[in-house]
MDAnalysis code that builds the backbone (N, CA, C; Angstrom):
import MDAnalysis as mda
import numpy as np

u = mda.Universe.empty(402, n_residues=134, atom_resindex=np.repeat(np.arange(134), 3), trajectory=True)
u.add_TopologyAttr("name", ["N", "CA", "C"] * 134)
u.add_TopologyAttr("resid", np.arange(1, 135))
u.add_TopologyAttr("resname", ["UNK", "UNK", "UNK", "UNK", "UNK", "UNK", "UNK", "UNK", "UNK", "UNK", "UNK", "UNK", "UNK", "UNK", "UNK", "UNK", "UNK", "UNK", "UNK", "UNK", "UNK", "UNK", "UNK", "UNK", "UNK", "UNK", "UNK", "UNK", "UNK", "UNK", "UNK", "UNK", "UNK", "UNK", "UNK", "UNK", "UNK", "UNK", "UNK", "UNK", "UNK", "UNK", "UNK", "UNK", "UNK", "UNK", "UNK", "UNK", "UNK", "UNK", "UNK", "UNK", "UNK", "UNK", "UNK", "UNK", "UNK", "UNK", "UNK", "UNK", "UNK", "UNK", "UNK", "UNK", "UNK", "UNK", "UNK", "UNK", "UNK", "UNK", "UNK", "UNK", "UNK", "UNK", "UNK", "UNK", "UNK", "UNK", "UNK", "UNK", "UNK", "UNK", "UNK", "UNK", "UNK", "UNK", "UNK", "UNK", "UNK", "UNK", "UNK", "UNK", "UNK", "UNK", "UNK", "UNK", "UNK", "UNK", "UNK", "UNK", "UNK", "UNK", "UNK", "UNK", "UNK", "UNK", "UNK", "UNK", "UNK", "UNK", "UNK", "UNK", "UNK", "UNK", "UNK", "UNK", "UNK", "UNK", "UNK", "UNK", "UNK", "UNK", "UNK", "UNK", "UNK", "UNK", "UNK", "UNK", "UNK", "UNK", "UNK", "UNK", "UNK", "UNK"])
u.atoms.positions = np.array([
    [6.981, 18.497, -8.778],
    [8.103, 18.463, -7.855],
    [9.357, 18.961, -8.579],
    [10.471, 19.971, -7.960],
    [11.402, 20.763, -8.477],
    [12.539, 20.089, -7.783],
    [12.894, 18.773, -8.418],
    [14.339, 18.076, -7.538],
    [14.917, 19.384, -7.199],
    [16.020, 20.155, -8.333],
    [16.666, 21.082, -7.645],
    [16.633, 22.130, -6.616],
    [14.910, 22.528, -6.282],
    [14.890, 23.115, -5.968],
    [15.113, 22.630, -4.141],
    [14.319, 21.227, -4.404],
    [14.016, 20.452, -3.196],
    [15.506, 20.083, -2.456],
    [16.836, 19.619, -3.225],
    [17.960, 19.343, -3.363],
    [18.386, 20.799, -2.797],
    [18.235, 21.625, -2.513],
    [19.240, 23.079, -2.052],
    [18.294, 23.290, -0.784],
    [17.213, 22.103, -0.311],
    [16.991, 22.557, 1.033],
    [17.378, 20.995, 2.053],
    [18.299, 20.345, 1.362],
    [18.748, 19.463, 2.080],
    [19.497, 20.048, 3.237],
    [20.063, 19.350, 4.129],
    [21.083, 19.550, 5.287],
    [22.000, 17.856, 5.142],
    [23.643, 18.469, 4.930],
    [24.107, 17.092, 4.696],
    [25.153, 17.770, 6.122],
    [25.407, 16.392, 6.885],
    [26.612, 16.125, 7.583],
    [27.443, 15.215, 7.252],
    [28.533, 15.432, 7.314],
    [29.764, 14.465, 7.240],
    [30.258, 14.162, 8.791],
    [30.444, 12.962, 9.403],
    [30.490, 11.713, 9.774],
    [31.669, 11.011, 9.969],
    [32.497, 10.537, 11.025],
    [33.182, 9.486, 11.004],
    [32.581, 8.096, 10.988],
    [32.805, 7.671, 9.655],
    [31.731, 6.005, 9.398],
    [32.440, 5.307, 10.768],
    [31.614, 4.288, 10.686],
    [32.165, 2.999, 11.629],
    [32.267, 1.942, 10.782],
    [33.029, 0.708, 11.679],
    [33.389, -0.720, 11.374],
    [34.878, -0.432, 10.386],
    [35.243, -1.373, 9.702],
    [36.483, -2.109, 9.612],
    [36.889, -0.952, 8.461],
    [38.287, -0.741, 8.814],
    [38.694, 0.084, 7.350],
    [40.535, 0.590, 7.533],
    [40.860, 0.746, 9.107],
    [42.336, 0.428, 9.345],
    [42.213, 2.785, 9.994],
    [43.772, 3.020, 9.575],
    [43.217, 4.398, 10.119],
    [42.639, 5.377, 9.336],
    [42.146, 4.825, 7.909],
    [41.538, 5.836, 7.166],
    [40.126, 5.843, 8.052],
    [39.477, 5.268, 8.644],
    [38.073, 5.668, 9.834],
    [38.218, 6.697, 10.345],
    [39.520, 6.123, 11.429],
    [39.858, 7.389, 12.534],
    [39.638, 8.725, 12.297],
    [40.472, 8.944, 10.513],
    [40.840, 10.002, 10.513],
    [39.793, 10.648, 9.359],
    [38.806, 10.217, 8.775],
    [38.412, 10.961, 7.635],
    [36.711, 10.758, 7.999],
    [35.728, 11.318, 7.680],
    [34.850, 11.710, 8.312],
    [34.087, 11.738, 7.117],
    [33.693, 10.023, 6.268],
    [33.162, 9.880, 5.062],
    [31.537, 9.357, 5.001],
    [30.957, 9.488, 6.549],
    [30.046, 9.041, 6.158],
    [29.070, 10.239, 6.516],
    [27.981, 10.387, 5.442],
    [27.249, 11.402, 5.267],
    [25.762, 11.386, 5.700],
    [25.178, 11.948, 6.474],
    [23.949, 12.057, 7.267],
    [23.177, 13.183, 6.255],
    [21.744, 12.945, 5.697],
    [20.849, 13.875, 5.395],
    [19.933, 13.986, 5.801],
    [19.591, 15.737, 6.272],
    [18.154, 16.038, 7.322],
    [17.535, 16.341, 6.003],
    [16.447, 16.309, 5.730],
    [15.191, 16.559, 5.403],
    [13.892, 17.319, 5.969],
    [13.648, 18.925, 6.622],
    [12.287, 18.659, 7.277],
    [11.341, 18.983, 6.214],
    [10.393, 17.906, 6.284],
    [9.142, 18.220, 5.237],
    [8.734, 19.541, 6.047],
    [8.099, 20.077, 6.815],
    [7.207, 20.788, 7.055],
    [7.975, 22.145, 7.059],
    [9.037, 22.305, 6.937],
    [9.558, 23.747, 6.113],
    [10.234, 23.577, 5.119],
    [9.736, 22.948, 4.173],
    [10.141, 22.722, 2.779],
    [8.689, 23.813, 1.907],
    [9.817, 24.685, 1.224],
    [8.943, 25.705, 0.377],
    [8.786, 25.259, -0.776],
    [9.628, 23.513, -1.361],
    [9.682, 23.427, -2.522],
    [8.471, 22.418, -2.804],
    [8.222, 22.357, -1.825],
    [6.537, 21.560, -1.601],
    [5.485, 22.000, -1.359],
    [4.307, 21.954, -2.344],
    [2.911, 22.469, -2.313],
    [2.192, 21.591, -0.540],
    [0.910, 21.887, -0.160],
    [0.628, 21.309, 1.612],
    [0.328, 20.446, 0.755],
    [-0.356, 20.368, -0.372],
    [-0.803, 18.769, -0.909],
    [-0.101, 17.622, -0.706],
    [1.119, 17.961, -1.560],
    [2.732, 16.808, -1.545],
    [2.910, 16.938, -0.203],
    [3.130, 17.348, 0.380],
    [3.334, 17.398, 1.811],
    [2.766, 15.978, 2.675],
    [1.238, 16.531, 2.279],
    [0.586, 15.636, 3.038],
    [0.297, 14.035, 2.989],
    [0.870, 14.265, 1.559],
    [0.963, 12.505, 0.363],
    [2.411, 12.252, 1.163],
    [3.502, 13.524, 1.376],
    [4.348, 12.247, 1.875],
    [4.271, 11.902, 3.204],
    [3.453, 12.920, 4.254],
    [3.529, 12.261, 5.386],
    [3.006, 11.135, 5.608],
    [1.608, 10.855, 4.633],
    [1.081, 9.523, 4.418],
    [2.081, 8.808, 4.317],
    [2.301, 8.738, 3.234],
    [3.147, 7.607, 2.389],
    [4.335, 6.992, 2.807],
    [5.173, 7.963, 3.339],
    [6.652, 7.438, 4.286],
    [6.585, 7.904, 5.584],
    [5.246, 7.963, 6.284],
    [5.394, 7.999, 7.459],
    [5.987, 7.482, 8.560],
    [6.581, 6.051, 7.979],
    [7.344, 5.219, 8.705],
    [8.928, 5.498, 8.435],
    [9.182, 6.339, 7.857],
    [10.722, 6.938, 7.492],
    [10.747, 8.146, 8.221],
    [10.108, 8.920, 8.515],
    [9.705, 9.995, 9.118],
    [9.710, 10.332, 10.542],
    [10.394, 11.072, 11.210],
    [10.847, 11.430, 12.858],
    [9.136, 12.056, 13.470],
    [9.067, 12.016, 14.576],
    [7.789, 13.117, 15.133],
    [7.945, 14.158, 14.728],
    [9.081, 14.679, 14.318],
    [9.052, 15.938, 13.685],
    [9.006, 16.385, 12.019],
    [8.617, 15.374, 11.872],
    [8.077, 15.131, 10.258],
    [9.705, 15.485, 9.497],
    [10.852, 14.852, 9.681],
    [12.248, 14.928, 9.336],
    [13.061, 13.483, 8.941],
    [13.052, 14.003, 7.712],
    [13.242, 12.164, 7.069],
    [15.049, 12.509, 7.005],
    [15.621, 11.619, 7.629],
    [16.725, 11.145, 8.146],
    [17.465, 9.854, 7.068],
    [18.624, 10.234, 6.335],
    [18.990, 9.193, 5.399],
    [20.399, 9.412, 5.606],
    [21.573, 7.925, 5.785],
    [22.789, 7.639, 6.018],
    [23.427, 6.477, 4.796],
    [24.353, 6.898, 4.581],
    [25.421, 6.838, 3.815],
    [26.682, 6.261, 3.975],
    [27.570, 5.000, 4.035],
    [28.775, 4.809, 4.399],
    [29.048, 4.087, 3.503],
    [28.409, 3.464, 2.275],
    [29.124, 2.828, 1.402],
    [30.369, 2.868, 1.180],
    [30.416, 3.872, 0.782],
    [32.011, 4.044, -0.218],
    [32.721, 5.096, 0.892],
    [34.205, 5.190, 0.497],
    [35.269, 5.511, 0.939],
    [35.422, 7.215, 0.753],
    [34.435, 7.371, -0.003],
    [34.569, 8.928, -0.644],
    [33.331, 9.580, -0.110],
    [33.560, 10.813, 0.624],
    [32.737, 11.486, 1.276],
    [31.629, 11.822, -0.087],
    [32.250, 12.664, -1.000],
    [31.235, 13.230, -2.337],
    [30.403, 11.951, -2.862],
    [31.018, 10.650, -3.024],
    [30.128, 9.640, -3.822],
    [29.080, 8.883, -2.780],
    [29.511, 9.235, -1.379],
    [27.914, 9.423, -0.308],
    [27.447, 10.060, -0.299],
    [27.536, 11.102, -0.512],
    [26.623, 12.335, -0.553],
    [26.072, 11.924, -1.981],
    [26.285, 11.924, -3.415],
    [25.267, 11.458, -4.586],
    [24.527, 10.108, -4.236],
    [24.996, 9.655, -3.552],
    [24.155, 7.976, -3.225],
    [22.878, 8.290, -2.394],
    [23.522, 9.151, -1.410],
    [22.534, 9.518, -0.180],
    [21.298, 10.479, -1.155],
    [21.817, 11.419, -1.756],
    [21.162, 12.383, -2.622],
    [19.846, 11.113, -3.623],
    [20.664, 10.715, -4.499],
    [19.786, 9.822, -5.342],
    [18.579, 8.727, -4.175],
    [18.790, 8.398, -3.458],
    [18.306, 7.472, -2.314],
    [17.244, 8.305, -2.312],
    [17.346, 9.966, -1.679],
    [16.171, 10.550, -0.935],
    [15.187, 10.903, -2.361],
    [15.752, 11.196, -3.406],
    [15.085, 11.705, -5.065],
    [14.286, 10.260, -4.941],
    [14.718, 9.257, -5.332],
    [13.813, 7.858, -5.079],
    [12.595, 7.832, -4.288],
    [12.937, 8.203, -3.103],
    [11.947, 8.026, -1.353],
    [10.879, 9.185, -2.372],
    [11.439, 10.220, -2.293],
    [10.266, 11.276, -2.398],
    [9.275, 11.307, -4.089],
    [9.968, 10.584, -4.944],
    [9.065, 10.397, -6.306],
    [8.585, 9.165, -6.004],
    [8.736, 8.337, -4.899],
    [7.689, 7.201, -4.711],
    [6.396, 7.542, -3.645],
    [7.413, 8.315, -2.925],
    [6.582, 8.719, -1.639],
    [5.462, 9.891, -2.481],
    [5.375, 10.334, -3.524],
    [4.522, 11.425, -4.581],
    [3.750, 11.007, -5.173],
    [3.913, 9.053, -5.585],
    [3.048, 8.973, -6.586],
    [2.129, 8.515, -6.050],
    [0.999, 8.725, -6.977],
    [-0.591, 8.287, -6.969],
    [-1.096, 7.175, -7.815],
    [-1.399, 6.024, -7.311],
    [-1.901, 4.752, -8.506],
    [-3.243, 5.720, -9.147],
    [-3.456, 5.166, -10.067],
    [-4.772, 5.686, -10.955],
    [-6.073, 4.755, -9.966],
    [-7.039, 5.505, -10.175],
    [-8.300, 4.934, -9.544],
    [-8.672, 3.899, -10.385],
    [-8.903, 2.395, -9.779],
    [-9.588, 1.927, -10.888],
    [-11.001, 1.452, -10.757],
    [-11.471, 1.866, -12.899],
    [-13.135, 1.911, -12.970],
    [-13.434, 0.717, -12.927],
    [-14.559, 0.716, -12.170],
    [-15.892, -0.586, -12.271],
    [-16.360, -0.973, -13.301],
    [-16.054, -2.230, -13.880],
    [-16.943, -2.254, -15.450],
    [-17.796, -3.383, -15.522],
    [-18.754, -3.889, -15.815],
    [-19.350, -4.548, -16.365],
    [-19.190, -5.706, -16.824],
    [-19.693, -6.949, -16.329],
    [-19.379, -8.052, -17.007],
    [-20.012, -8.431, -18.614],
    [-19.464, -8.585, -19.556],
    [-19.896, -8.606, -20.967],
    [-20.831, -9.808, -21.211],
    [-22.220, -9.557, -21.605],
    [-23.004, -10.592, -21.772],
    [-22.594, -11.714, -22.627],
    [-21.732, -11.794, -23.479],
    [-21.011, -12.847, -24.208],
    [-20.331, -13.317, -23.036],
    [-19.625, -13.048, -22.036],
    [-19.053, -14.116, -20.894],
    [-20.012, -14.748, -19.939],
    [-21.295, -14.073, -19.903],
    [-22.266, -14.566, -18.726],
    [-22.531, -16.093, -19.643],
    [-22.871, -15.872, -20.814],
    [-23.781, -16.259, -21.521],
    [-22.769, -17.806, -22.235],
    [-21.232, -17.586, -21.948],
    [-20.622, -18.728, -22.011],
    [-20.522, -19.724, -20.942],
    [-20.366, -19.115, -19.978],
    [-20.409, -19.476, -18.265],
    [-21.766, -20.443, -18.491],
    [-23.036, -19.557, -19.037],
    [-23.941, -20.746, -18.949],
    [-24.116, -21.781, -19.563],
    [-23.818, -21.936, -20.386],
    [-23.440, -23.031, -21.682],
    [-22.483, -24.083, -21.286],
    [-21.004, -23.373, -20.629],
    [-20.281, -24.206, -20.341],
    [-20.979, -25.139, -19.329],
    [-21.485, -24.683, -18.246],
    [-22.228, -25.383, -17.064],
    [-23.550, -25.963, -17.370],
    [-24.037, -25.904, -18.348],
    [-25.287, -26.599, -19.003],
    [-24.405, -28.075, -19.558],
    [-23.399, -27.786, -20.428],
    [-22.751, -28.825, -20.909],
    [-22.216, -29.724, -19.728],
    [-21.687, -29.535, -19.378],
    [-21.414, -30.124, -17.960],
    [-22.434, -30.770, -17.466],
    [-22.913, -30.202, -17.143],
    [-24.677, -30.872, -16.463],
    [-25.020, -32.229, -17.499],
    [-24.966, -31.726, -18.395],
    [-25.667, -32.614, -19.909],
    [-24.409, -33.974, -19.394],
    [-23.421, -33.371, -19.720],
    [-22.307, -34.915, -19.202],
    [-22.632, -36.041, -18.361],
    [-22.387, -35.055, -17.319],
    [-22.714, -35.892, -16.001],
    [-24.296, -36.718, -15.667],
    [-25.449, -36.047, -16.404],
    [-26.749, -36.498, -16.876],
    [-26.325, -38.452, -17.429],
    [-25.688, -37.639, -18.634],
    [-25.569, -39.356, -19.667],
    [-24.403, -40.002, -18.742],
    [-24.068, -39.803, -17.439],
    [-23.434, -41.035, -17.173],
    [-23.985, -41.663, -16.131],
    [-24.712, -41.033, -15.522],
    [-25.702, -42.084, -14.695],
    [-26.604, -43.367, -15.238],
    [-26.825, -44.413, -14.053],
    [-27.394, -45.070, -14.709],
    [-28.886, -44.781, -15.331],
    [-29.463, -45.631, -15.768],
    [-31.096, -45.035, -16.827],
    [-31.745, -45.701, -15.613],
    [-33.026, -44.454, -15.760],
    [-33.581, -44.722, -14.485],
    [-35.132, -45.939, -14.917],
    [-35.226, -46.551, -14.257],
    [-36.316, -47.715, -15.397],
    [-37.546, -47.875, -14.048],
    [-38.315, -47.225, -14.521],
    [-39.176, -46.538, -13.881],
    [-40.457, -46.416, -14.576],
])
């Protein structure tokens, strides 16, 4: 995966945020919207593609367009790096692959304690019954 390359096919909008802030809201237009469409992204092999439609399919529009918003801060540019770093996150999680894991073998030194331990046991509980007089 080529962040930069992936990063120059973003689409950012700037935004009048909402909620409390006086007339810097009205007038300044700091909150930042990023389109994403996977399916004309050239900076993605169909493989990655298809790992992320898996993977964040639930972030993802019908039109396979991952949609990320921004209003933290007061500064249009330090939403846009927040929003930026946010989607770099989504998509190197939404990429990775756990390792397969191998089947192994239980080690005859553990079978072979298992039986011992439960023989001993047995042997215990044996000597505390009463003697059978018979």
């Amino acid at each position: 995966m080529d962040s930069d390359k992936i990063i120059s096919e973003l689409n950012f909008k700037a935004v009048r945020s909402s909620g409390s802030g006086g007339q810097n809201v009205n007038k300044v237009s700091s909150k930042v919207v990023l389109n994403f469409d996977l399916n004309a992204s050239q900076a993605l092999s169909d493989e990655e593609k298809l790992l992320l439609q898996q993977n964040i399919s639930a972030r993802l529009t019908s039109e396979n367009i991952l949609i990320l918003n921004c209003d933290e801060d007061r500064s249009q540019l330090k939403n846009k790096e927040i929003v930026t770093k946010r989607f770099l996150e989504i998509i190197k999680k939404g990429l990775y692959v756990p390792k397969v894991r191998k089947a192994t073998k239980v080690p005859k030194a553990v079978i072979k304690k298992r039986i011992k331990d439960k023989k001993n046991l047995s042997d215990l509980k044996q000597s505390r019954r009463k003697p059978n007089i018979d």
